[in-house]
N, C-alpha and C positions, 0 to 999 in steps of 0.2 A: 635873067634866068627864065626858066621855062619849067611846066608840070604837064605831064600828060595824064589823065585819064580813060578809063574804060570805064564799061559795064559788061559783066558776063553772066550769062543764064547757064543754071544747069537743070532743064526739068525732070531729071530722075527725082533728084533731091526737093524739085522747086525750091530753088535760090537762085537769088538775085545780088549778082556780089559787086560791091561798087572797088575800082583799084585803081590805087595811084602806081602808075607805074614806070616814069621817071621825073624825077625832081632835077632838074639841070640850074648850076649857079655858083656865081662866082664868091669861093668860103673871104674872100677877101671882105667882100660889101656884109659878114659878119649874119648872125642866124636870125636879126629882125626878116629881111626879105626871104629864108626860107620857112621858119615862123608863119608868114604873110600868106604863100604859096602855100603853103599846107593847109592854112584855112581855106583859101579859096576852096580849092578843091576838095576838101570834106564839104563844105556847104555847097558845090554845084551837085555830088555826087547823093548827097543827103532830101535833094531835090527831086530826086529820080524813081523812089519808092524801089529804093532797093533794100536787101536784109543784114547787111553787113558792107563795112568797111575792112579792105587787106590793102598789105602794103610790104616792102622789105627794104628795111634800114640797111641803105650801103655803106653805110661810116658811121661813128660815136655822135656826130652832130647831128645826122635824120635819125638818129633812134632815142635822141633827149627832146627832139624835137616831136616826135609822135608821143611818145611816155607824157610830155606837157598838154599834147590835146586826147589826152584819154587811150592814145592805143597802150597793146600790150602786147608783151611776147608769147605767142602760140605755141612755135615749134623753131628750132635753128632750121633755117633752110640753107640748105649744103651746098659748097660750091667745088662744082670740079674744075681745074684749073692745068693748061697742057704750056707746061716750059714752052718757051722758045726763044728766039734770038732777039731779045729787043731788050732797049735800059730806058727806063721809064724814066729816068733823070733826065737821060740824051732826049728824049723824045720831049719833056718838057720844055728844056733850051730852046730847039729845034722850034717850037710852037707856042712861042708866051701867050698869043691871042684866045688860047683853045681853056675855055675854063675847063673842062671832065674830057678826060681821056678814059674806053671803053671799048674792048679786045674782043665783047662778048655779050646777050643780052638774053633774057628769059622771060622779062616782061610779064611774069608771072602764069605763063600763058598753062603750064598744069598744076594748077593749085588743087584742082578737086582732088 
């Protein structure tokens, strides 16, 4: 698996916001290694002298997983979502090596 982080300034506000913004990994190998990866990446970002930690729980597993290292729910952040022609079953067949399949990504990039 894989985690990506930021850091994003906003000087109106002066903040400095540290964000995991994706946790990639296979639910097979079970929630110790996302567990793991969530730590890391609170303590590299906790490194930084930033004022906060965000983040958005894509499934029941990153969101028990944050609730265990102290996050919390803020606000629901909304997803808009446009039909199309594809079966996300077929597509799993089609690719058993692909741990996370992703149509779409926001990366958090307007939180403020």
């Amino acid at each position: 698996g894989y985690a990506v982080i930021r850091i994003s300034e906003n000087p109106v506000r002066k903040l400095r916001l540290g964000r995991i913004v994706d946790l990639v990994y296979d639910p097979k190998l079970g929630a110790d290694l996302l567990n793991f990866m969530t730590y890391i990446s609170v303590e590299r970002l906790l490194k930084t002298d930033i004022d906060a930690i965000v983040a958005v729980a894509a499934n029941a597993d990153i969101g028990r997983v944050f609730k265990s290292r102290g996050f919390f729910l803020s606000r629901i952040q909304p997803a808009i979502i446009k039909p199309s022609r594809f079966d996300l079953d077929e597509l799993r067949s089609k690719y058993p090596s692909l741990w996370y399949i992703t149509l779409g990504d926001s990366d958090l990039d307007n939180y403020w």
